[in-house]
N, C-alpha and C positions, 0 to 999 in steps of 0.2 A: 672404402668403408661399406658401399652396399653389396660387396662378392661376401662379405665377410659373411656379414647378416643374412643374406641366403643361405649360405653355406651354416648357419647358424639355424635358423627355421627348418631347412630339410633336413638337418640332422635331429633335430628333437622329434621333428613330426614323423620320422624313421625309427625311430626310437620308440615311440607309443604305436608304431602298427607293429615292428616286429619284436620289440624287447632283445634286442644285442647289445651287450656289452660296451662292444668298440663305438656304438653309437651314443650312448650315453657319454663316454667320454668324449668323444668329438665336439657333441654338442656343448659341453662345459667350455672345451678348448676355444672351439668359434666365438662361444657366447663371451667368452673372456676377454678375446680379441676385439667384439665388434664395440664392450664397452670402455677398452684402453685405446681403440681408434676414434669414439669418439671424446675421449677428453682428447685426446690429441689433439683433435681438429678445433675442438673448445679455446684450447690454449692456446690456438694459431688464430683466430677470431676476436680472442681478448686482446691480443697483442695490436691490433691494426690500429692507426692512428687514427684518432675522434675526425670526423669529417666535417667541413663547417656546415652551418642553418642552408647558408646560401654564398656564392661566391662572391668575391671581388670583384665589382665591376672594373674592366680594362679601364686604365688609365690613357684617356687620350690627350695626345698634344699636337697642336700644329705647327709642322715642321717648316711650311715654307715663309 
C-alpha cells in the first residue's frame, strides 16, 4: 500500500512542475489504487476476531 501512495504523491507532484498529460493520468491511476488498497486492508482489519479484555488464566491441577 505505501509503493502505491509514493507512486501516487510523485506522480501528482510531477504533474504540477511539468504539466504532462501521462502524469495526470498516472496520478488518478495510483491515487485510485492507493484508496482501493486501503479499503482492502480495512476489510481485512474488520474481519479479525474481537480479542478478549484479558486472558484466561491457566487452569492449574495437581497431578501427583
Amino acid at each position: 500500500m505505501a509503493t502505491v501512495a509514493v507512486c501516487a504523491v510523485y506522480n501528482v507532484a510531477a504533474w504540477l512542475k511539468r504539466r504532462e498529460p501521462h502524469l495526470a493520468f498516472n496520478s488518478l491511476v495510483y491515487g485510485c489504487a492507493a484508496i482501493w488498497e486501503l479499503n482492502h486492508v480495512q476489510g481485512h482489519l474488520a474481519c479479525r476476531p474481537a480479542q478478549a479484555a484479558e486472558p484466561d488464566a491457566p487452569v492449574l491441577r495437581d497431578v501427583a
